[in-house]
C-alpha positions in Angstrom: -12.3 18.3 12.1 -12.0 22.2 11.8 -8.7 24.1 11.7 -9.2 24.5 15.7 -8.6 21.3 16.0 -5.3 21.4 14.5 -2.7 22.8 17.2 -4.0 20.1 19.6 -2.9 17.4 17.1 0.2 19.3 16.7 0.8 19.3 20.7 -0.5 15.7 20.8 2.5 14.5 18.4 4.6 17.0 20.4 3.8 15.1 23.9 4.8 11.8 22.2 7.8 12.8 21.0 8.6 13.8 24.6 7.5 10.6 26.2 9.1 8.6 23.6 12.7 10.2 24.3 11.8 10.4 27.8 11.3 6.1 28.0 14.2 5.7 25.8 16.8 7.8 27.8 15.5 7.7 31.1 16.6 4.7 33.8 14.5 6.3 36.6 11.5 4.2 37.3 9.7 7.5 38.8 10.6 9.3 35.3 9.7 6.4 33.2 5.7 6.5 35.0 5.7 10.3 34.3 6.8 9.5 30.8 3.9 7.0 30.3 1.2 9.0 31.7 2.6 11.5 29.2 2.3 9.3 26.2 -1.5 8.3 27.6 -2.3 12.0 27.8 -1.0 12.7 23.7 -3.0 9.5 23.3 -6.2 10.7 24.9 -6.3 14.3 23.0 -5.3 12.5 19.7 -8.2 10.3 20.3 -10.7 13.6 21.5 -10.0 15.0 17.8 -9.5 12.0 15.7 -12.4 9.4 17.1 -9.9 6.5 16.1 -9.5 4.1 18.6 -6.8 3.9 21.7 -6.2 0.7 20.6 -5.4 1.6 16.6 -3.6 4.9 18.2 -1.1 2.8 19.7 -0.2 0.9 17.0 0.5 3.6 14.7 1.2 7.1 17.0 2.9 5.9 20.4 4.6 2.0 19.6 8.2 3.2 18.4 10.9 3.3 20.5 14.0 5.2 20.7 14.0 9.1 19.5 11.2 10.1 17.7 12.6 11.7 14.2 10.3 12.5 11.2 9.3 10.5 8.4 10.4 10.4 4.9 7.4 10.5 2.2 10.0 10.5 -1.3 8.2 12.0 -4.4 9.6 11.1 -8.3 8.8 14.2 -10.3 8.7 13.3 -13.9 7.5 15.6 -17.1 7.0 14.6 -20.6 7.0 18.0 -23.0 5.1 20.1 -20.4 2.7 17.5 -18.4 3.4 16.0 -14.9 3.4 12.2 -14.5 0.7 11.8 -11.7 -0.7 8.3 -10.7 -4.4 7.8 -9.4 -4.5 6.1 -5.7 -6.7 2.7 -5.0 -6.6 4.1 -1.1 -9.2 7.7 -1.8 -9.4 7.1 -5.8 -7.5 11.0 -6.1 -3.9 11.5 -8.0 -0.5 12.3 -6.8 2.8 12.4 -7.9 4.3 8.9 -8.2 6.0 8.0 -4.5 5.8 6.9 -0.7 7.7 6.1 2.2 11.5 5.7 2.2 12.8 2.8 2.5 15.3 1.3 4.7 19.1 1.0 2.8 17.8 3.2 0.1 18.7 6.3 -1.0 16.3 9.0 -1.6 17.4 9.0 -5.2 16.9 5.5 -5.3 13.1 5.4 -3.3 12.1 7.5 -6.4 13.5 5.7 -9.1 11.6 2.6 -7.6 8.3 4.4 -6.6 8.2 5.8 -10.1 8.6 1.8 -11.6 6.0 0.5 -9.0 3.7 3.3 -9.2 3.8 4.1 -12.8 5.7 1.5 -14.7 8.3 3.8 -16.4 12.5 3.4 -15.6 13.1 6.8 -14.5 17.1 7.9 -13.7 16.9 10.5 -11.0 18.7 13.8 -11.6 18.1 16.4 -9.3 16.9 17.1 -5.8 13.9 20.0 -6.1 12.6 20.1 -2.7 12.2 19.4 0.9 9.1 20.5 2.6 7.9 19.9 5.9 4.6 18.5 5.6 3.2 20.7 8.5 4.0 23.9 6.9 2.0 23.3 4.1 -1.8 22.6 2.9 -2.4 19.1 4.1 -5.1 17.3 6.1 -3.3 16.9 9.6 -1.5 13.6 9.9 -1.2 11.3 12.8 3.2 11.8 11.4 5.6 14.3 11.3 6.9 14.3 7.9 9.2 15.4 5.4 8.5 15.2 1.9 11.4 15.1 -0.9 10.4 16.1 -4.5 13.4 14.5 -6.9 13.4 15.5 -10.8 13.8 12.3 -12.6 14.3 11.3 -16.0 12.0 8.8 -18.3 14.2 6.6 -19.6 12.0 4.0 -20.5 9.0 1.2 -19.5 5.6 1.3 -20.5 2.7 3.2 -18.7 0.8 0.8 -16.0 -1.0 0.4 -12.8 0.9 -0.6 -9.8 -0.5 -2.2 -6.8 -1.6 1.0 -5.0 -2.5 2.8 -8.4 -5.3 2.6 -10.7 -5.1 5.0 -13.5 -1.8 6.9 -14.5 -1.3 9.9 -16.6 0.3 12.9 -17.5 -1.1 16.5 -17.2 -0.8 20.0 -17.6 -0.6 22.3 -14.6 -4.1 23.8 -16.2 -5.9 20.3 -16.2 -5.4 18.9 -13.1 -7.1 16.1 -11.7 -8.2 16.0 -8.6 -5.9 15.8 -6.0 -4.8 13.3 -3.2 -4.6 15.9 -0.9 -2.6 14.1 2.0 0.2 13.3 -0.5 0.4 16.3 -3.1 -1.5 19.4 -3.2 -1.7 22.6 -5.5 1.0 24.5 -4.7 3.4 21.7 -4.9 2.7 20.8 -8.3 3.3 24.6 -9.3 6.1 24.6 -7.9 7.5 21.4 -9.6 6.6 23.5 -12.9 8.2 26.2 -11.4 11.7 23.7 -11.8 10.3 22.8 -15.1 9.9 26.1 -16.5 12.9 27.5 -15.0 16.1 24.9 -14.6 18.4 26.9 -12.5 16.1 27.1 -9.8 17.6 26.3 -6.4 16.3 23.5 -4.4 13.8 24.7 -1.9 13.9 23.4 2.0 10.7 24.6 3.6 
C-alpha cells in the first residue's frame, strides 16, 4: 500500500464506527439495514486496500458490539544509565519497547509493570505517565484499530533479563544504536522522545 491509500482506511474505520453505534442504539429495523449495509461498505474498501479476506475482516474490524472506542496499546519505558530496554518480537523479528494491549481490570500502571515482567523478565515499579499518543497521528503502518498508545516510566527493581513468549532477544540501547525497529509498535521519534523524559525529568507528559 502507498500513502494514497491511507485516508480510505481511515474512512473505512470511520464507516464502522458509525454502523457499530448505529446497530447498537438504533430499534428501527429500516435503520438497522442502512447500518449494515454501512458496515458492508467499510468492509468492502477495507478489503479493496488491504487484500485480507471478508471473512478475517469480520472477525477482527466489524464483530464488536456496542460503541466503538479506541484501543489501548500500554508501553513500559525502562533505562539503565542511558540505554532503553527494548525487546525483540517473534511476530516480524524487529524490537520495541516492552508492552501490548491493556488488559481488562488493570490499570495502565499495572499493564506495564506486567508487560515489562512477561516481555523482558525484570520487576519494574511504574512511576510516571510520559505520554499518550494517538497512533494515527504518528509514523506507523496503518492499522486495521484506532489506538492509543501510553508510554509509562518505570523503575527496575529487579528480575533477571529473559525471553517472554512473544520475545526473542532483549536488550538495552542507546538512542545512537538502535536496532531496527517494530514499526507498528514503536518508531523513531517515540524513542527520542522517551530520552527526551530521560534527559530532562521535569518534562510534562505529552497527549498527542
Amino acid at each position: 500500500m502507498d500513502n494514497l491509500t491511507y485516508p480510505w482506511l481511515e474512512v473505512a474505520k470511520r464507516l464502522q464506527a458509525v454502523a457499530q453505534a448505529g446497530l447498537e442504539y438504533s430499534g428501527n429495523k429500516y435503520d438497522i439495514d442502512r447500518y449494515n449495509q454501512v458496515r458492508q461498505i467499510s468492509l468492502e474498501i477495507m478489503h479493496d486496500f488491504t487484500r485480507l479476506p471478508i471473512n478475517m475482516l469480520v472477525d477482527v474490524f466489524a464483530s464488536e458490539k456496542g460503541y466503538q472506542t479506541p484501543k489501548v496499546d500500554v508501553r513500559g519505558v525502562v533505562f539503565r544509565e542511558n540505554k532503553i530496554l527494548m525487546v525483540r518480537e517473534t511476530i516480524d523479528d524487529c524490537w520495541s519497547v516492552p508492552g501490548g494491549w491493556a488488559d481488562v481490570g488493570l490499570t495502565p500502571f499495572e499493564v506495564a509493570r506486567k508487560e515489562v515482567f512477561e516481555e523482558a523478565g525484570l520487576d519494574v515499579l511504574p512511576v510516571r505517565l510520559l505520554a499518550v499518543l494517538d497512533k494515527n497521528r504518528h509514523n506507523h503502518p496503518p492499522d486495521l484499530y484506532h489506538i492509543y498508545k501510553i508510554f509509562v516510566l518505570c523503575e527496575e527493581k529487579g528480575g533477571v533479563l529473559q525471553n517472554g513468549m512473544e520475545t526473542s532477544d532483549t536488550g538495552f540501547f542507546s538512542q545512537d544504536e538502535l536496532p531496527s525497529l517494530s514499526t507498528p509498535r514503536i518508531t523513531v521519534e517515540q524513542i527520542r522522545l522517551m530520552f527526551e523524559f530521560k534527559n530532562n525529568p521535569l518534562k510534562q507528559a505529552v497527549c498527542d
